[in-house]
N, C-alpha and C positions, 0 to 999 in steps of 0.2 A: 913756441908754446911750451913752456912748463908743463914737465910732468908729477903730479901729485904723487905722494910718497905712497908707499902699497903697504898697506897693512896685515901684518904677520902672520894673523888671524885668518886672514883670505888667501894670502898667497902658499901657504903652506899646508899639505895636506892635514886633515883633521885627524887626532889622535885621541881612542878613548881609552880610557883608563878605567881598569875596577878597581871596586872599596879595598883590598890590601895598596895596592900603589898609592893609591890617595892618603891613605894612612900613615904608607910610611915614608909620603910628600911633604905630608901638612904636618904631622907627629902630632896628631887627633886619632881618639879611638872612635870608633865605628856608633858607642852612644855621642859622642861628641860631635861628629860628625850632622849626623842625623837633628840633633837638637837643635843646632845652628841651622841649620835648613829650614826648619820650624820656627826659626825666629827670623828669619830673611835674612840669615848673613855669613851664607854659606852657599854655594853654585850647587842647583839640581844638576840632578841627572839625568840622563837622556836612557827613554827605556829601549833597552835592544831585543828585548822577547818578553816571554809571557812569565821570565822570571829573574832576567838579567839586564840591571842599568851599567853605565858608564856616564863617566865624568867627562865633560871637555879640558883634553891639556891645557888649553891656552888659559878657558877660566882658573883652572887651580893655579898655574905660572902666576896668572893676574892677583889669586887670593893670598897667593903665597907674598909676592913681592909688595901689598898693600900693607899686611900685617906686619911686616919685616918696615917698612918706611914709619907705620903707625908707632909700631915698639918704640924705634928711636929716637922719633917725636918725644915721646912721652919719659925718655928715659934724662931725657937734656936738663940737667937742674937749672933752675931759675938765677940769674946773676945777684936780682933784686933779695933775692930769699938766703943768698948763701950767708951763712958768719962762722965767723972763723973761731979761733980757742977764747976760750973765757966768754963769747956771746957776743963777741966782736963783731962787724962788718970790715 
């Protein structure tokens, strides 16, 4: 029998993180933060008391490493689009 790969997320104890680490994870200020949350594309927080949340490590690893894949997507110039001196292809 195969055994299915174990996901990182589960096999590793859970770390939370407060708003300065996440901050100075994502290099997002604190309105930054929050906005994007507000717009669903940024990982809630899990409330720890009656006045203090935490972030899940692994979500922000995962936001971190999507944005990072995203950027360089979008940073890839097009082959079709390039031209060279004088307006050349």
């Amino acid at each position: 029998m195969t055994e299915r790969p174990k996901d990182p997320r589960t096999t590793s104890p859970v770390r939370l993180l407060r708003r300065p680490e996440v901050e100075a994870r994502t290099g997002l200020s604190r309105s930054s933060i929050y906005a994007r949350m507000a717009e669903g594309t940024f990982p809630r927080p899990v409330r720890l008391g009656k006045y203090g949340v935490g972030w899940i490590e692994a979500e922000i690893d995962e936001w971190v490493r999507n944005r990072i894949s995203t950027g360089r997507t979008a940073e890839r110039p097009s082959s079709t689009n390039h031209q060279g001196k004088d307006g050349e292809r």
